[in-house]
C-alpha positions as CSV (number, residue, x, y, z in Angstrom):
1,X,0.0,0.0,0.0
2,X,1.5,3.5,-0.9
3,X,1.9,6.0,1.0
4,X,-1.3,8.1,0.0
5,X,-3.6,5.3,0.5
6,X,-2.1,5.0,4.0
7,X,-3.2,8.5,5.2
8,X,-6.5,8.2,4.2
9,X,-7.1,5.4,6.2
10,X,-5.6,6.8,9.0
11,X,-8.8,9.8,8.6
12,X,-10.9,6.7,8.8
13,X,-9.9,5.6,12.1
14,X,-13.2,5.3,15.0
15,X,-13.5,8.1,16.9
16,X,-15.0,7.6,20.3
17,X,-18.4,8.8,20.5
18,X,-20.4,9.4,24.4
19,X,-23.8,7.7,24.9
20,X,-26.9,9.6,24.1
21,X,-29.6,9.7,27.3
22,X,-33.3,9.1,25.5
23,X,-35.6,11.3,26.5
24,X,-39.4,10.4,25.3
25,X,-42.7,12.3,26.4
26,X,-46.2,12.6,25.2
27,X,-47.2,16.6,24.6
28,X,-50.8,16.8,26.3
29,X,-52.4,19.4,27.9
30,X,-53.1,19.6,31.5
31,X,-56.8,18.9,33.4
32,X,-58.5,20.4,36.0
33,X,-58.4,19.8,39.0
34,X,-61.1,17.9,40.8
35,X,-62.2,19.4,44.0
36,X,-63.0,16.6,47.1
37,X,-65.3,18.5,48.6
38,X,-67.5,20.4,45.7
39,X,-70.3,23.1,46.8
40,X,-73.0,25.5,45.5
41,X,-70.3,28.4,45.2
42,X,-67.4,26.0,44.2
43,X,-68.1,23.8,41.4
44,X,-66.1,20.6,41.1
45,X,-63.7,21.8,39.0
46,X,-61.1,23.9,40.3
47,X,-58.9,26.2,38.7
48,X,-55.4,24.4,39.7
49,X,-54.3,22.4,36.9
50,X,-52.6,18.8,37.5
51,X,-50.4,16.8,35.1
52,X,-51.6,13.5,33.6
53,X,-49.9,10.2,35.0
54,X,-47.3,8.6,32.3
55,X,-48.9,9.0,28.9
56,X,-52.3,9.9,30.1
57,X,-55.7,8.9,28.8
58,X,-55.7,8.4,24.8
59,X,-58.5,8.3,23.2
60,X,-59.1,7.0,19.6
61,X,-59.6,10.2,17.0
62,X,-56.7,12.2,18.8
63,X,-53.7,12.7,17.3
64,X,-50.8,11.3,19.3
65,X,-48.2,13.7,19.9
66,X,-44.7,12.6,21.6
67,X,-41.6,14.4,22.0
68,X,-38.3,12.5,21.7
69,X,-34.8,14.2,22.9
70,X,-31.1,13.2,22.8
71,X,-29.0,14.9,25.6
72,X,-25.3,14.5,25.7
73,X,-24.5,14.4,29.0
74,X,-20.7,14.2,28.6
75,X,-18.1,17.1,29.4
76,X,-15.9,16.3,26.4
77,X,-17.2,13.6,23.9
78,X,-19.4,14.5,21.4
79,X,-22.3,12.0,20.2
80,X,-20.9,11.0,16.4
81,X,-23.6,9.9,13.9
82,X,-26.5,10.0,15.8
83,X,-30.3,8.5,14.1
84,X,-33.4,8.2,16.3
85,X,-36.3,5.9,14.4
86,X,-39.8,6.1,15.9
87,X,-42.7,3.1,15.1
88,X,-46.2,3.4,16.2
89,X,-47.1,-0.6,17.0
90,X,-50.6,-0.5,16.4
91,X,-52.8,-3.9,17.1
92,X,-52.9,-4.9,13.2
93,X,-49.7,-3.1,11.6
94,X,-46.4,-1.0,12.8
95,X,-46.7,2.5,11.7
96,X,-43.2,4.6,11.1
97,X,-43.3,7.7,12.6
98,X,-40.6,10.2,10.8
99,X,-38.7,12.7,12.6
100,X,-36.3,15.1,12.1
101,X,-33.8,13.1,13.7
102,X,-34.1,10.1,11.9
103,X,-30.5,9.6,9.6
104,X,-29.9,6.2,8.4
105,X,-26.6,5.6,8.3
106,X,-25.5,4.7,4.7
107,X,-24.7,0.8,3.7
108,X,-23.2,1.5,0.0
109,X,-20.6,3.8,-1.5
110,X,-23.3,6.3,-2.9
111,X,-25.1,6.7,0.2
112,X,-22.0,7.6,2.0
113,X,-21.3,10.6,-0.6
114,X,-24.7,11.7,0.3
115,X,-24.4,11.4,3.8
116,X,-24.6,14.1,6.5
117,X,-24.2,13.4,9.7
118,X,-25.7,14.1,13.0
119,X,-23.4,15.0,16.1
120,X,-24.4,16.4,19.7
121,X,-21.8,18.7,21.4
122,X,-20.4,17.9,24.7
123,X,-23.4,18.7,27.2
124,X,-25.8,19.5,24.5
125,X,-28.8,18.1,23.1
126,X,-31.5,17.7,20.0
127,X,-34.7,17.0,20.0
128,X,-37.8,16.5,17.2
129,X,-41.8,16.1,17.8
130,X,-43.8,13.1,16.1
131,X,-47.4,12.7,15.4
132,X,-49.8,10.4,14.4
133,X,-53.6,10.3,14.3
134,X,-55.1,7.2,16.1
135,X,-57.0,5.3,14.5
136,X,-57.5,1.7,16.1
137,X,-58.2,0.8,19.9
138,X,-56.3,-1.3,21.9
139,X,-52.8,-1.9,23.3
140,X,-50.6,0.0,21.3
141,X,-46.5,0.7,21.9
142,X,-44.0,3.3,20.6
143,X,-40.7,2.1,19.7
144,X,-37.9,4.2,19.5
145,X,-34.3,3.3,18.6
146,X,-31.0,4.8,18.9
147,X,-27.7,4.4,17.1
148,X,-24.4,6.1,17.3
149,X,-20.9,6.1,16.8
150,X,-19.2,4.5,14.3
151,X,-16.9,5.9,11.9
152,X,-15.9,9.3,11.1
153,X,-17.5,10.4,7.9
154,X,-16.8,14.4,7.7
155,X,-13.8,13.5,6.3
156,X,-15.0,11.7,3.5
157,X,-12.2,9.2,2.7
158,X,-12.4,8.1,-0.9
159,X,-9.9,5.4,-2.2
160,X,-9.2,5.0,-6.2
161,X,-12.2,3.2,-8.1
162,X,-14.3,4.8,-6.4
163,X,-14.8,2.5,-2.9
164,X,-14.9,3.9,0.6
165,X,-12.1,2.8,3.4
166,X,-14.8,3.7,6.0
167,X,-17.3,1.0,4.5
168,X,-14.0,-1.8,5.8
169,X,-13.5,0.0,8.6
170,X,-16.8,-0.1,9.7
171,X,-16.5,-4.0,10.2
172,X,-13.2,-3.5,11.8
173,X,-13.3,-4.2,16.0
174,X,-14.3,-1.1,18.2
175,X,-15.8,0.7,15.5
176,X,-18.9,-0.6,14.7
177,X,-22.0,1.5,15.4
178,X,-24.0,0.9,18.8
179,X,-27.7,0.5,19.4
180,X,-30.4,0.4,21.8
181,X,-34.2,0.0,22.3
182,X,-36.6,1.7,24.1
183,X,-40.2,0.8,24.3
184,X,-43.4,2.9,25.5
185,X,-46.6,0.9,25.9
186,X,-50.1,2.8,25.9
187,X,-53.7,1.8,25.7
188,X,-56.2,3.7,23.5
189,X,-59.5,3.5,24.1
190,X,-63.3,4.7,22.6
191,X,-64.3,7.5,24.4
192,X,-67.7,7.8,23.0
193,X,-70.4,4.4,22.6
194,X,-71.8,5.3,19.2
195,X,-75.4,3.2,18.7
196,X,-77.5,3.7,15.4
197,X,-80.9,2.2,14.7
198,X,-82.1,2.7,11.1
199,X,-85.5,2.8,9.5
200,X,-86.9,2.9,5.8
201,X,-88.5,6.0,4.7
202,X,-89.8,4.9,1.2
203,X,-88.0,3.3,-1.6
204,X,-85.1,6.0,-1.8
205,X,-84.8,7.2,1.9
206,X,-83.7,6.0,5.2
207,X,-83.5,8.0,8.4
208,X,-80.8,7.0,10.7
209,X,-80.7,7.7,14.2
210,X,-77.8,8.0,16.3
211,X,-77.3,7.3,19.9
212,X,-73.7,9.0,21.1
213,X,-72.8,7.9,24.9
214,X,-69.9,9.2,26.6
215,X,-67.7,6.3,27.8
216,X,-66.2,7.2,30.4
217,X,-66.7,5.7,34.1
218,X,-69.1,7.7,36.1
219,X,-66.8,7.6,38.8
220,X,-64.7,10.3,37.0
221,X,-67.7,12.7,36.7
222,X,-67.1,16.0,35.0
223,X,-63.5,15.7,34.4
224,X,-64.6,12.4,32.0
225,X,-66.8,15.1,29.7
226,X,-66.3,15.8,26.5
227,X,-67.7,18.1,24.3
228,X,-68.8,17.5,20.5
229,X,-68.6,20.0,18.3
230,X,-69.6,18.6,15.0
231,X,-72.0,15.6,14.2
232,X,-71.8,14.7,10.5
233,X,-72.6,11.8,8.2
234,X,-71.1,10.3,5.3
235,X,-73.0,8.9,2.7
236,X,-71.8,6.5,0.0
237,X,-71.7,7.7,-3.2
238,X,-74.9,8.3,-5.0
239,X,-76.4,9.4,-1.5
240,X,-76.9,12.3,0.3
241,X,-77.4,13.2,4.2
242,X,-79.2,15.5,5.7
243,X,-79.6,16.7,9.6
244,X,-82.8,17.0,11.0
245,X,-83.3,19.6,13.5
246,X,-85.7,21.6,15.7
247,X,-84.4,25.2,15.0
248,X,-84.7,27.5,17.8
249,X,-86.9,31.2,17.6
250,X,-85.2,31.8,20.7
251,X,-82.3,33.9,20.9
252,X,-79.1,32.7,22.9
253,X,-79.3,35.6,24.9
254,X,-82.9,34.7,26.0
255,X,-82.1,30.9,26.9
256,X,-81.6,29.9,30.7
257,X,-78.6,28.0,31.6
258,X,-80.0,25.0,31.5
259,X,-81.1,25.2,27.4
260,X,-77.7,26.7,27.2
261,X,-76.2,23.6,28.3
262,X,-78.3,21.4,26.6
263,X,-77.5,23.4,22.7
264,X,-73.6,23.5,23.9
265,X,-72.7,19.5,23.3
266,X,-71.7,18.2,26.5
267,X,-71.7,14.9,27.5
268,X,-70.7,13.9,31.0
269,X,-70.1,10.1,30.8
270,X,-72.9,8.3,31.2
271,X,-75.0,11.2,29.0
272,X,-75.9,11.2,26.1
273,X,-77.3,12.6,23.0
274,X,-79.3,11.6,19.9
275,X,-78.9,13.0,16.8
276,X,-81.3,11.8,13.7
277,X,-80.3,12.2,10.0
278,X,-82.3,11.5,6.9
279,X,-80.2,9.5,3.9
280,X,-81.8,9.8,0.0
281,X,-80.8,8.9,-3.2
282,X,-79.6,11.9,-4.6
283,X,-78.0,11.0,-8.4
284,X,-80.2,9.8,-11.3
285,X,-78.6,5.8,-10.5
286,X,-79.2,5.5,-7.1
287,X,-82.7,7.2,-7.3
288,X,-83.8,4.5,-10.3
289,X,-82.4,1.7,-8.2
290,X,-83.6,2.4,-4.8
291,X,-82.2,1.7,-1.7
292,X,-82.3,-1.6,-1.1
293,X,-82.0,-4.1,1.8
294,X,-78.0,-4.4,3.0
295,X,-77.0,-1.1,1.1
296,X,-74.5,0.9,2.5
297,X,-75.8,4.2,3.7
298,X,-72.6,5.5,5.0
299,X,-71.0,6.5,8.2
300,X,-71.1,8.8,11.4
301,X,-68.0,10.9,12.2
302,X,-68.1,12.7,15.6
303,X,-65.9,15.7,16.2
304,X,-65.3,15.7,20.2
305,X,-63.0,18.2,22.8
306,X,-62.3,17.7,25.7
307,X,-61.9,20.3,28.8
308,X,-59.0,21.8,28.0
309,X,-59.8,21.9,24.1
310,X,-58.1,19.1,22.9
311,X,-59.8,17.7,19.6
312,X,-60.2,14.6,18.4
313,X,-62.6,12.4,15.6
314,X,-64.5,9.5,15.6
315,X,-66.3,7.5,12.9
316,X,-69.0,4.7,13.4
317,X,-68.9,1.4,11.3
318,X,-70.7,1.6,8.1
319,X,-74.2,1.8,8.4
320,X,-76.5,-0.2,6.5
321,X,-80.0,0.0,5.1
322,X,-82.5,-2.4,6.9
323,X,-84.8,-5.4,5.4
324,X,-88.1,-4.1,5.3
325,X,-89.7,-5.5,8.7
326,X,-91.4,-8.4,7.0
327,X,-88.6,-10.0,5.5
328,X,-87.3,-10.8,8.8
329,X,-90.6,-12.1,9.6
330,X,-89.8,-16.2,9.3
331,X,-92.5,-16.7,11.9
332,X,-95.3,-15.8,9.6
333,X,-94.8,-18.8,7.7
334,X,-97.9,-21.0,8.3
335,X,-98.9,-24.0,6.4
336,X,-102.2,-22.8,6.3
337,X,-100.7,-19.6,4.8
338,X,-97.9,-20.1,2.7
339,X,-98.0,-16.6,1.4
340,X,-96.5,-16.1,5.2
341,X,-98.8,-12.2,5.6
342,X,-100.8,-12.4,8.6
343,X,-102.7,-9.7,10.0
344,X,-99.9,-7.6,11.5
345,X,-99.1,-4.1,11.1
346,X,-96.5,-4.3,8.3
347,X,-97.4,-1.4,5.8
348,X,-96.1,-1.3,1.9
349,X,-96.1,2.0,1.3
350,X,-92.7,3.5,2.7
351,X,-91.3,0.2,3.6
352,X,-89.5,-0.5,0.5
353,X,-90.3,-4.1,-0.1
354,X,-90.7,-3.5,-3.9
355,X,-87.2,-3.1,-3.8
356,X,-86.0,-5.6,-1.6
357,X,-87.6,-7.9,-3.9
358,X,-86.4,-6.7,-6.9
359,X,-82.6,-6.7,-5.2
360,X,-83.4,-10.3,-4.3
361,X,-84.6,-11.0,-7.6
362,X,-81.4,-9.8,-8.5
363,X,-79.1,-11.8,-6.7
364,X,-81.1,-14.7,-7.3
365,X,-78.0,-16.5,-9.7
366,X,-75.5,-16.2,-6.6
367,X,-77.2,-17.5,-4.0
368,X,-77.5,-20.5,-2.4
369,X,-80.1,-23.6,-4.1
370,X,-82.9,-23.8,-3.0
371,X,-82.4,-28.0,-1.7
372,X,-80.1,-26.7,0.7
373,X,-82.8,-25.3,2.9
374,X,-86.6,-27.2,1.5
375,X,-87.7,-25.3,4.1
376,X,-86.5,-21.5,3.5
377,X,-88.1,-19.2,0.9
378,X,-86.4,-16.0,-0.4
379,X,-88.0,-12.9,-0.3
380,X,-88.9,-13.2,-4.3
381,X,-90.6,-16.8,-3.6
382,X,-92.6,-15.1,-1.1
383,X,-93.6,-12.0,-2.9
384,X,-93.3,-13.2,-7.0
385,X,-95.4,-9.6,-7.3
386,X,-95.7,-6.9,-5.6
387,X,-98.2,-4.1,-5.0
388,X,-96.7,-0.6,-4.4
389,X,-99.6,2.3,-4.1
390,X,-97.9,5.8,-5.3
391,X,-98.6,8.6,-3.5
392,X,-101.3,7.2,-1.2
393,X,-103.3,10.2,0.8
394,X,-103.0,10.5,4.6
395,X,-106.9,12.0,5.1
396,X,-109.5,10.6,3.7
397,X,-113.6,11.7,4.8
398,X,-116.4,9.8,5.4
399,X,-118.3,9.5,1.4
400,X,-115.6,11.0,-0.6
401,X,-114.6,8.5,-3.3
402,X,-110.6,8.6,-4.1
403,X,-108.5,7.1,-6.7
404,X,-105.8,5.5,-5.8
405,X,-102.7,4.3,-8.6
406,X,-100.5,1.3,-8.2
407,X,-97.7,0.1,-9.8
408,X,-97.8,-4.1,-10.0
409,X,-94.3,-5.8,-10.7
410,X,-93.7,-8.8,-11.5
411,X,-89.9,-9.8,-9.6
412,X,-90.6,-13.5,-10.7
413,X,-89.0,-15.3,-13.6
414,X,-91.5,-16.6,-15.9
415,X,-94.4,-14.7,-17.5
416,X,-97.5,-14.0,-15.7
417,X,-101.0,-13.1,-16.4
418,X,-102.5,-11.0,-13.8
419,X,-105.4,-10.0,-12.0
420,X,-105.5,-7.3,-8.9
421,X,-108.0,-8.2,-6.7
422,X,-109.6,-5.9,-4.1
423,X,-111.9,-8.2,-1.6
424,X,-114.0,-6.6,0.9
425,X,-113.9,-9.5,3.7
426,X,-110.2,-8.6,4.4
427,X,-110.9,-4.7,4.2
428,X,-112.6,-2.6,7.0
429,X,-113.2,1.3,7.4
430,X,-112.0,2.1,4.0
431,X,-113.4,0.0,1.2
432,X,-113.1,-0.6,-2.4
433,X,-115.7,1.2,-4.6
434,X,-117.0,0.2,-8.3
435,X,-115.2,-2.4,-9.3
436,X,-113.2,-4.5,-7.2
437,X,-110.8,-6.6,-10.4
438,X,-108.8,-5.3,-12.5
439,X,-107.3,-7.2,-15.3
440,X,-103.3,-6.5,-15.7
441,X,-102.8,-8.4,-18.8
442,X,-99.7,-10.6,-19.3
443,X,-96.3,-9.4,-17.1
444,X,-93.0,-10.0,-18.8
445,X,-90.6,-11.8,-15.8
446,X,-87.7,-9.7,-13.9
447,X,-89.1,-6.3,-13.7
448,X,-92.1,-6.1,-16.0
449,X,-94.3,-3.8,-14.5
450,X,-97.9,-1.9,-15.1
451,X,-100.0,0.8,-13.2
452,X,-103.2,0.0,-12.3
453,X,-105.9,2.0,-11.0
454,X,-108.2,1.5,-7.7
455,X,-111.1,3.7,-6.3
456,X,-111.5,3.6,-2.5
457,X,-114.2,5.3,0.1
458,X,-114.7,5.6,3.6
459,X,-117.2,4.6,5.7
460,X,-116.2,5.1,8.8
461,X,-113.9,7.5,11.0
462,X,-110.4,6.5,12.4
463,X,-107.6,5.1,11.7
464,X,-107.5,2.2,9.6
465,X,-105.2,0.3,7.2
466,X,-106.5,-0.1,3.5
467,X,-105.6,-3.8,2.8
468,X,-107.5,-6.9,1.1
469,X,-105.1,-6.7,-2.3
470,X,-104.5,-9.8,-3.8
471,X,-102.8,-10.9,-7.3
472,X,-104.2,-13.7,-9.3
473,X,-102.3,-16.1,-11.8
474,X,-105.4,-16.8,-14.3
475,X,-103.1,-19.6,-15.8
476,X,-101.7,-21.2,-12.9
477,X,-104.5,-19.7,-10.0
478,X,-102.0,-18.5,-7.7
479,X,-102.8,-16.4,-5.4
480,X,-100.4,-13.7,-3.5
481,X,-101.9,-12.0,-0.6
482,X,-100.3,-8.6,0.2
483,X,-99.6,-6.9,3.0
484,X,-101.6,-4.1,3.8
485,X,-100.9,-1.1,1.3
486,X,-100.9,1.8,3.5
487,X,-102.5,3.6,6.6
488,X,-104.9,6.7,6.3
489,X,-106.7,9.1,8.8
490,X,-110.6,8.8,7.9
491,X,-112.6,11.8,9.0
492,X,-115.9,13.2,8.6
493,X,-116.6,14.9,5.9
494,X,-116.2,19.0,6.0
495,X,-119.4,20.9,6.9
């Protein structure tokens, strides 16, 4: 080896680094104190503030917020090459969490050119903040590792064709680079119970209604409350949402404390609030195909804060539209009545079962055979046809004749041809006027469809269901029994 070579790998030579001290701590903010013994004049919550325990209480929708420093603690060594890597463990995947003072030391000749290292003076430090929304619930742990030392790069030793001395020296004993672990376990939790219970509105509307509960013990009382600021809801494309709300004449400055509190948002745990939203079809697709049984509506996202104004979000599961109440009515099955409609209170109109029908109809190819359950019948098998009355009144008086359309489908898979039948033993306060048949003619299979006219009266006042509708197979004489077709008011006629 000449002489030149020589030097330069003298440059390359380890030089002794100190050991970092790892400093790691979550950036919260502070809560209020709880007093022990709370009055009229002093509320439970005192003005003293008090740090959280370790990492505190995390709650799912916040955004995770740590602070990692590296203090050099030694009078004269500096901290050569230093990198700091943070991952977020998560209970289904490991998240990387970049900081400032992440620098991986290079492995090949090219990344060594590149390189810039990071050193600590003597009794100095460095220090970087990570973040990371949270998203799952659970144990979760922060893992943060250190290396140092090694060889000395700001020299940048660089031998003829172009390989680096440092890159052997590296392997050579007492200058390899050192490491070590540090690991931060946390729990994340829900801090709000989010319930939804869905009903049908029509064939293109649902109405969701959502129950949010804050989750946190009772014991804590109001240091546990959170405040939400924003209820919104997602629909799936083709959909939109709207919030339905009792809009206040009375000015905030009118309002007691008490309706104060109740518009503000705040949920102590235990509370709650219930917030209703009403989900249509909204593009030219989705209104032609309806909403159908098992569609996906969308989601809730809740926007929360807690006392000292620290945000965070949280989204339900997706929420899906409802079978029409019948469908999930096995029960009805009788042998005696194989149609399975007995005299409940299951209504058509509004209930969507034309299109549950028709989405079952659908799907029929990629279900299951029918000899795997002799004993189950699909919603088409049940209802081949179905009777939907369009725009039904709500009032009807006492002698006033009203005609009534409805559009007959025909969801099965062979041709039919059709009678509607109107028969007065099955139909009480609201009967059928002039003539009770009608014949539909012959319906073409999957989808074929007709309007059909029917003139009603009243006879007597209340509330009554206008039922009795039956379709007749004049080639086969089957006969389907529907439910009833809607509800109306009956009063007496106007003076």
């Amino acid at each position: 080896m000449n002489s030149s070579n020589a030097s330069l790998l003298d440059k390359n030579e380890s030089v002794s680094s100190a050991a970092p001290m790892l400093k790691v701590m979550r950036i919260q903010s502070p809560d209020l104190a709880i007093r022990s013994t709370p009055s009229l004049t002093s509320p439970i919550l005192s003005s003293a503030l008090i740090l959280p325990d370790s990492f505190g209480v995390i709650h799912i929708g916040e955004t995770f917020t740590a602070y990692i420093g590296a203090l050099n603690v030694s009078p004269n060594l500096p901290v050569t090459n230093l990198s700091i890597s943070a991952t977020l463990q998560t209970p289904t995947r490991s998240v990387p969490m970049p900081s400032t003072l992440e620098n991986k030391f290079p492995t090949s000749p090219q990344e060594w050119l590149k390189y810039k290292p990071i050193d600590i003076k003597p009794q100095q430090g460095l220090d970087a903040i990570i973040s990371r929304p949270l998203e799952e619930t659970g144990q979760h742990m922060l893992r943060v590792e250190v290396s140092y030392g090694g060889p000395d790069l700001t020299q940048g030793s660089v031998l003829q064709g172009g390989t680096v001395n440092a890159y052997d020296s590296e392997q050579s004993e007492g200058n390899s680079r050192k490491f070590f672990r540090k690991f931060y376990r946390f729990h994340v939790s829900s801090p709000l119970y989010i319930r939804e219970l869905t009903l049908r509105g029509g064939e293109s509307t649902c109405f969701v209604s959502l129950a949010v509960e804050n989750a946190a013990p009772i014991e804590s009382g109001c240091a546990g409350g959170l405040t939400v600021s924003q209820n919104k809801f997602q629909p799936c494309h083709g959909l939109s949402a709207q919030k339905i709300q009792t809009l206040s004449t009375v000015p905030d400055s009118q309002k007691s404390a008490t309706e104060l509190y109740d518009d503000s948002g705040r949920i102590n745990p235990g509370e709650s609030k219930r917030y209703m939203f009403e989900v249509k079809a909204s593009s030219e697709n989705a209104a032609l195909k309806g909403i159908a049984m098992g569609d996906e509506l969308g989601k809730a996202v809740i926007t929360w804060h807690k006392t000292m104004g620290e945000a965070g979000r949280i989204a339900s599961t997706f929420i899906y539209c409802p079978p029409c109440s019948i469908s999930s009515e096995s029960s009805n099955f009788t042998d005696d009545d194989p149609n399975g409609i007995q005299d409940d209170n299951f209504v058509v109109h509004r209930s969507g079962l034309s299109v549950d029908v028709a989405a079952s109809s659908a799907n029929r190819s990629v279900s299951y055979a029918a000899s795997d359950f002799p004993n189950f019948k699909t919603l088409e098998d049940r209802f081949p046809v179905t009777v939907e009355p369009i725009s039904p009144p709500n009032v009807m008086h006492i002698g006033v004749p009203v005609e009534l359309s409805v559009l007959v489908v025909n969801h099965g898979t062979k041709r039919m041809n059709l009678q509607l039948q109107m028969r007065l033993s099955h139909m009480k306060g609201v009967l059928v006027s002039e003539q009770s048949f009608r014949n539909l003619g012959t319906l073409a299979p999957n989808g074929g469809s007709v309007i059909s006219k029917i003139q009603l009266i009243a006879i007597s006042p209340g509330l009554f269901f206008v039922s009795g509708c039956f379709i007749v197979d004049l080639d086969s004489g089957i006969e389907i029994k529907q439910p009833h077709l809607f509800s109306v008011l009956v009063e007496t006629a106007a003076s």
